[in-house]
FIVEXTI-353948 format. One record per residue (C-alpha): x, y, z; residue in one letter; residue number from 1. Coordinates in steps of 0.1 Angstrom, whole numbers. Layout:
N
X|Y|Z|A|NUM .
...
END
This chain:
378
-74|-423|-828|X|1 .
-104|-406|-838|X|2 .
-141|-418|-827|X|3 .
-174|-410|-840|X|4 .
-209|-411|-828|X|5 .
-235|-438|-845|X|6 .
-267|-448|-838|X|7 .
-275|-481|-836|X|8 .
-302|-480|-865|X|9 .
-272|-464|-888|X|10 .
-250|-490|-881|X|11 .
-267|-524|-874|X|12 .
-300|-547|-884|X|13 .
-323|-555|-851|X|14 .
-352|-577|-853|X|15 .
-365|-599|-823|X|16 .
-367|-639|-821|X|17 .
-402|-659|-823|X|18 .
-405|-682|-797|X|19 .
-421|-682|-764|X|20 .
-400|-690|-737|X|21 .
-408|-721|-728|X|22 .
-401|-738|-761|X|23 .
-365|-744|-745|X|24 .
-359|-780|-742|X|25 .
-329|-800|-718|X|26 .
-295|-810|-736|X|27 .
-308|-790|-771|X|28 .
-283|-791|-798|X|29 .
-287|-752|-805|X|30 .
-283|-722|-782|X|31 .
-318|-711|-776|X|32 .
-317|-672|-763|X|33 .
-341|-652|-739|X|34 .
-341|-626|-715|X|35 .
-329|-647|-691|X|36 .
-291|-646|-678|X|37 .
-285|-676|-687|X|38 .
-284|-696|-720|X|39 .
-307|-723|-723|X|40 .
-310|-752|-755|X|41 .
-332|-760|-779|X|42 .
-331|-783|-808|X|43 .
-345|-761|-837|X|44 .
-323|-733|-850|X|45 .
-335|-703|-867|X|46 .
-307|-684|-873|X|47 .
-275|-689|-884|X|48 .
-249|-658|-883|X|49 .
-227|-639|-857|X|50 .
-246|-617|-839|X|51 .
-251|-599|-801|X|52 .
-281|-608|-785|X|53 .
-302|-587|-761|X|54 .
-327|-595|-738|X|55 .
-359|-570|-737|X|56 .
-377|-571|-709|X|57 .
-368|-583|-675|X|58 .
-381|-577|-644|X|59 .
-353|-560|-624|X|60 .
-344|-542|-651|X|61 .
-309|-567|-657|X|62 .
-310|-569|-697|X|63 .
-291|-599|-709|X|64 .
-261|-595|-734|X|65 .
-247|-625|-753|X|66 .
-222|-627|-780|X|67 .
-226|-657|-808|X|68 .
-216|-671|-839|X|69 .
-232|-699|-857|X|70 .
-269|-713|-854|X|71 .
-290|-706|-825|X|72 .
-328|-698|-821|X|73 .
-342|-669|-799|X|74 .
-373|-658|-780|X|75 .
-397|-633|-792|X|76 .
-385|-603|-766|X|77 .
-348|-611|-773|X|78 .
-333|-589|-799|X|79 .
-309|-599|-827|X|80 .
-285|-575|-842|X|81 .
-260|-580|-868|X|82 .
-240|-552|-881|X|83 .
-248|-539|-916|X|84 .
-215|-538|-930|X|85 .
-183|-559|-914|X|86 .
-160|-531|-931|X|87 .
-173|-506|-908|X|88 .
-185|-524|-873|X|89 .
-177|-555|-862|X|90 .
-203|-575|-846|X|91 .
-178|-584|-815|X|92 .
-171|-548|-810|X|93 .
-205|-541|-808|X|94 .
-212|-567|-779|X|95 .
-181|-548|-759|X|96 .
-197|-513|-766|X|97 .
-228|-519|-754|X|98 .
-212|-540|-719|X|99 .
-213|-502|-705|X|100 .
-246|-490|-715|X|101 .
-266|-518|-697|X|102 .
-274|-495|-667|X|103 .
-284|-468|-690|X|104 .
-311|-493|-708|X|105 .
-319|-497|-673|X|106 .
-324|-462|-668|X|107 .
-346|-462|-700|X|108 .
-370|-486|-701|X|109 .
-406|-488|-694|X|110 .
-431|-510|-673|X|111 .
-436|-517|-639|X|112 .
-438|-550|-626|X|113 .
-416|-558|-659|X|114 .
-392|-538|-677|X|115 .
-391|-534|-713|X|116 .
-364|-521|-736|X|117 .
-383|-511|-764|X|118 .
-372|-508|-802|X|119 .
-373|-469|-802|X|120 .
-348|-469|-771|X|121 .
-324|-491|-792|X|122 .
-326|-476|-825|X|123 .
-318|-442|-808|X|124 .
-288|-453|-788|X|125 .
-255|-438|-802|X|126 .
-220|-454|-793|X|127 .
-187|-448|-800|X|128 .
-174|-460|-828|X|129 .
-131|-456|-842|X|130 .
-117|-472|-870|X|131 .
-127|-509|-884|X|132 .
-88|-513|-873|X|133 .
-90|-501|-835|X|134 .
-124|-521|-833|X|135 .
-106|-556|-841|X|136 .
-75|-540|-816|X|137 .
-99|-538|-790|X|138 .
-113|-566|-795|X|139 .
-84|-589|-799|X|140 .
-75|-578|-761|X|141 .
-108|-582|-749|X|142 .
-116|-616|-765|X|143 .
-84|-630|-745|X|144 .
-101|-628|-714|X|145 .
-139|-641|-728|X|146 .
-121|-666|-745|X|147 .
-104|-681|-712|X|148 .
-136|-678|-691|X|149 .
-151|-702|-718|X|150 .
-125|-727|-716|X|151 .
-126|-731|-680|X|152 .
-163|-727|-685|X|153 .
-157|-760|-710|X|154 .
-132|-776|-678|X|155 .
-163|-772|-655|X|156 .
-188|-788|-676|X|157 .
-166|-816|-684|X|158 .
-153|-822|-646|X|159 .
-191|-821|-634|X|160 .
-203|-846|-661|X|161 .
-173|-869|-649|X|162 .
-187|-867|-615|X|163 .
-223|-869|-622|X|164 .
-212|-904|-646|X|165 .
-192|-921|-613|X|166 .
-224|-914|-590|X|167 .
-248|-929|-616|X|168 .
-223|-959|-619|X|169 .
-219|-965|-584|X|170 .
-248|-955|-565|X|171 .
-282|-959|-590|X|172 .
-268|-987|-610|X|173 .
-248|-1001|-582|X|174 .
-219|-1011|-600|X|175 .
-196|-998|-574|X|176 .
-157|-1013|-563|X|177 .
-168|-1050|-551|X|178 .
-208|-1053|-568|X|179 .
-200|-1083|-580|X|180 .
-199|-1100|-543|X|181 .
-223|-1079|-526|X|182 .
-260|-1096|-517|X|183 .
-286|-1075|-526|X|184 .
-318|-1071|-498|X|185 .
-349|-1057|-507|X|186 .
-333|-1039|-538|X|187 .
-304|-1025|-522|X|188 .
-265|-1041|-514|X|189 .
-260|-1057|-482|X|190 .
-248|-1032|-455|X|191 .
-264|-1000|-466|X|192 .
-285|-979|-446|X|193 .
-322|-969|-455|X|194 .
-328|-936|-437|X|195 .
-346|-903|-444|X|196 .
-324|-877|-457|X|197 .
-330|-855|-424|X|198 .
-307|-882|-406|X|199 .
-277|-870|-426|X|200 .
-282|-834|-433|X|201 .
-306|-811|-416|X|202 .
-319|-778|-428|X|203 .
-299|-748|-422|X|204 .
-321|-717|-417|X|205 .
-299|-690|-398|X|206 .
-322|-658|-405|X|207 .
-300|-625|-410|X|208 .
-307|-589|-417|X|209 .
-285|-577|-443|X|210 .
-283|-542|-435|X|211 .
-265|-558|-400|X|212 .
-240|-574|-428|X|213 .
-210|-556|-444|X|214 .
-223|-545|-481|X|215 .
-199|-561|-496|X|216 .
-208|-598|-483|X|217 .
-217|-618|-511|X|218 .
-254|-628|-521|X|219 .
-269|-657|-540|X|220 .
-300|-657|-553|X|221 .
-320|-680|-579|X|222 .
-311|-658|-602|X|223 .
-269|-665|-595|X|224 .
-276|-705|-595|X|225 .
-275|-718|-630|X|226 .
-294|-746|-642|X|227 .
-273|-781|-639|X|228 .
-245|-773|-632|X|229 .
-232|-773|-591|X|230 .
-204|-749|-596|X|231 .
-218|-718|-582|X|232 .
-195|-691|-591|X|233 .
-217|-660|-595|X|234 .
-229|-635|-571|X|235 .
-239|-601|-559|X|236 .
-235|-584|-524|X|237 .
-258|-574|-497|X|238 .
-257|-541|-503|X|239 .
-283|-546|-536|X|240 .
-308|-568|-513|X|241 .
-330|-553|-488|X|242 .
-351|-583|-474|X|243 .
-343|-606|-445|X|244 .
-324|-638|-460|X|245 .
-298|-666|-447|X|246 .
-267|-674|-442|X|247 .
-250|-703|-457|X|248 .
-214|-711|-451|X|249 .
-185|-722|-482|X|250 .
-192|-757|-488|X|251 .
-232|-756|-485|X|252 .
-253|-771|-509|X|253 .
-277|-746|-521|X|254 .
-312|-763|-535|X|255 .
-338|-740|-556|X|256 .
-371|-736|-542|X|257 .
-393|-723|-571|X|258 .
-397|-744|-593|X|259 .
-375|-770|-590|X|260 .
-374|-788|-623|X|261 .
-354|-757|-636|X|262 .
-323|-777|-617|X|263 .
-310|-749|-597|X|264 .
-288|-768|-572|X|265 .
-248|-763|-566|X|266 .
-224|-757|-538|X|267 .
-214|-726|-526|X|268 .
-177|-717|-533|X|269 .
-180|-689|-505|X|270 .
-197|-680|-474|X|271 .
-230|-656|-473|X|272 .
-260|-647|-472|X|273 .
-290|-664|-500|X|274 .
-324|-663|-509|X|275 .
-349|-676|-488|X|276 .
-364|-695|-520|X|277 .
-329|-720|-517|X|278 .
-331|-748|-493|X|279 .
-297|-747|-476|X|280 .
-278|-783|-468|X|281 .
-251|-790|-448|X|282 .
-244|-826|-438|X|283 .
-237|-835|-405|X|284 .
-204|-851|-418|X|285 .
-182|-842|-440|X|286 .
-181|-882|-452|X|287 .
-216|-875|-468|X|288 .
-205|-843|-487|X|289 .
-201|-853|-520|X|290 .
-225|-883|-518|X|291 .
-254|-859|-510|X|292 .
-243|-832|-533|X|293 .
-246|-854|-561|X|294 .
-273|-872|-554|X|295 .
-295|-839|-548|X|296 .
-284|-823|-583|X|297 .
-294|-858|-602|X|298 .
-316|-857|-624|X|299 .
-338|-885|-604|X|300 .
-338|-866|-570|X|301 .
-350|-838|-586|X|302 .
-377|-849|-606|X|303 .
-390|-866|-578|X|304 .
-391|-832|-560|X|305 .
-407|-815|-589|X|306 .
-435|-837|-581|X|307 .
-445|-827|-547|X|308 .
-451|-790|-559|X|309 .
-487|-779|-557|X|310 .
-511|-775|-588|X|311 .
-519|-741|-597|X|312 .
-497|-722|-578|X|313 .
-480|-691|-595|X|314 .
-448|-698|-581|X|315 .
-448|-735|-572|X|316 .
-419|-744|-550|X|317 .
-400|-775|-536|X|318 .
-417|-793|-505|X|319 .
-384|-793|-478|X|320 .
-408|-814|-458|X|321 .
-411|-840|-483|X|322 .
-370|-838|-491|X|323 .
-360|-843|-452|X|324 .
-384|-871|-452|X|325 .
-374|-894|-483|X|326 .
-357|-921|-474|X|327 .
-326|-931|-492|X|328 .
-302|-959|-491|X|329 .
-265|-948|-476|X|330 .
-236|-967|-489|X|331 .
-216|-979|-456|X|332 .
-188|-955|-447|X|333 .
-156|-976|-467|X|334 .
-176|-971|-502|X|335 .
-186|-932|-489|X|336 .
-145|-925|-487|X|337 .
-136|-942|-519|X|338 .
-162|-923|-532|X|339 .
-148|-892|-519|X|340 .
-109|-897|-530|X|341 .
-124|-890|-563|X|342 .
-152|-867|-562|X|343 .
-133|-843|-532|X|344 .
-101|-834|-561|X|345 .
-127|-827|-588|X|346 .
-149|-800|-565|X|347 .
-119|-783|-557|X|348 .
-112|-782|-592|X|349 .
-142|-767|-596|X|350 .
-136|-742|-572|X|351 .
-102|-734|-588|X|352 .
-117|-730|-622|X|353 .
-151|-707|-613|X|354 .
-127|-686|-587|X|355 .
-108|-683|-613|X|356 .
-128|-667|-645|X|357 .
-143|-646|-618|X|358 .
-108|-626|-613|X|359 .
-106|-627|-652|X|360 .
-143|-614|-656|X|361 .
-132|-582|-628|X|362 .
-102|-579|-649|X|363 .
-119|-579|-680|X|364 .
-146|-551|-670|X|365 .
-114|-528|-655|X|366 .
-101|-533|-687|X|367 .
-133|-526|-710|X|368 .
-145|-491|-703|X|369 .
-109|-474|-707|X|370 .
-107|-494|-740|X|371 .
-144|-481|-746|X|372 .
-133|-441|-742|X|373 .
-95|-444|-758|X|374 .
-81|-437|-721|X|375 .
-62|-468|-727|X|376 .
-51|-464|-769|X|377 .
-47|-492|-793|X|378 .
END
């Protein structure tokens, strides 16, 4: 199988989207792309083809890659490219080849405080490029892997909303097993306790040097904790960190600190070390687990701890004195353990699914670069 070098300006169309950022709106119909990791929504679309899009400044240096097909919208750093002609490079194929390069546009770009990939670093980037028939090989045994991660990806979402539903039926509108019978005192059922959140779950700050930790011990930062979903199933290691952080254990609840309406709040599916921008939870009973995890990932809990942030600030972040303080109402322990029966099956489910498309994304990246350089032929 022959291969031949191609820059990308020979070989595909590249222009950049033109949005700000914060033009992204919750539950958008369209895919709205930026040069952040993850993909947020917007409800205008722009654009409407297959194409891989690349994030072009960021401030570690991380670029974003995304693969899509169909409409979507973009920010004004992100760039677009499609190929120029299907008969020669296929868009897919071109998302795969550039997987490897990320640490070289890493290597390559400019700025300081923020890195920028600029248009000249792109245009002049050669890959590797084999038949139209080898590229559609290649990425027919690739697309296996992606296209299982997005399935369980689909699972996840739909197993979150299903628990998210059952905590908004039974606990805010307080239609739960037996409402019919129960008296209702000062707004809230017979039988339930009103007590600041700091009676059930305390704040877990266990300080840790990571260069004391093995490197491989896995790290969570904001950047790992997407937005609204609790599965937390992406990490780093210690050995990319440098500063003093804290431990949290499998089974934590990990809150985002800065800014919290961005909705950063999940449980950990492993034990580590995180950020000191996440507010780590553990309840004092296991009998509160699922009622608290849900209740701090609403949407209600945290917009009411958007609110205590402080005006002005460049990085605003979450007031834990105001969250171990507010009081809440706690369903008596009978209601807590029906709860659980079905929230406790649908975490672990959760667990399952993200443990799982992580072994499929390793698998997937041994797989890519030998694919990439004909070590493995198709």
């Amino acid at each position: 199988m022959s291969w031949r070098k191609e820059k990308l300006s020979n070989i595909c169309h590249m222009k950049t989207g033109k949005l700000d950022s914060n033009a992204a709106v919750p539950d958008g119909e369209f895919p709205f792309f930026t040069c952040a990791q993850e993909t947020y929504r917007i409800n205008i679309a722009a654009y409407d083809t297959e194409a891989v899009l690349l994030g072009g400044n960021n401030a570690a240096g991380i670029f974003p890659l995304k693969y899509y097909n169909g409409p979507f919208n973009a920010y004004q750093r992100t760039y677009i490219l499609e190929s120029l002609d299907s008969s020669k490079l296929s868009t897919r194929f071109l998302y795969y080849a550039l997987k490897p390069a990320l640490s070289l546009f890493q290597s390559a770009s400019i700025g300081a405080a923020t890195q920028y990939l600029t248009k000249p670093i792109l245009e002049n980037f050669q890959i590797s490029l084999p038949s139209i028939e080898s590229q559609n090989k290649i990425v027919s045994i690739l697309s296996v892997y992606d296209d299982l991660i997005e399935n369980n990806r689909r699972r996840i979402q739909l197993l979150e909303e299903a628990a998210r539903l059952l905590y908004q039926e039974w606990f805010v509108r307080l239609r739960f097993p037996g409402h019919e019978h129960a008296k209702i005192v000062d707004g809230v059922p017979e039988g339930w306790d009103q007590q600041q959140i700091r009676s059930i779950c305390p704040e877990i700050r266990t300080g840790v040097d990571p260069a004391s930790l093995d490197p491989k011990t896995p790290y969570i930062g904001l950047e790992h904790i997407p937005r609204r979903s609790i599965s937390l199933s992406s990490w780093s290691n210690v050995e990319e960190v440098n500063s003093r952080k804290y431990r949290y254990q499998e089974g934590d609840i990990l809150f985002g600190k800065i800014r919290p309406y961005f909705h950063k709040v999940g449980i950990a599916f492993n034990s580590g070390v995180t950020s000191s921008d996440s507010i780590i939870l553990r309840p004092i009973s296991f009998l509160y687990h699922p009622f608290l995890l849900m209740m701090v990932s609403s949407d209600g809990f945290v917009s009411e701890v958007s609110k205590t942030m402080k005006e002005g600030t460049k990085m605003p972040r979450a007031d834990w004195k105001f969250i171990e303080q507010k009081k809440i109402s706690i369903p008596p322990d009978p209601l807590l353990s029906a709860f659980n029966t079905y929230i406790e099956p649908i975490i672990s489910q959760l667990k399952t699914l993200s443990l799982c498309n992580i072994q499929l994304q390793e698998a997937r990246d041994l797989l890519l670069p030998r694919l990439m350089n004909g070590v493995i032929p198709v």
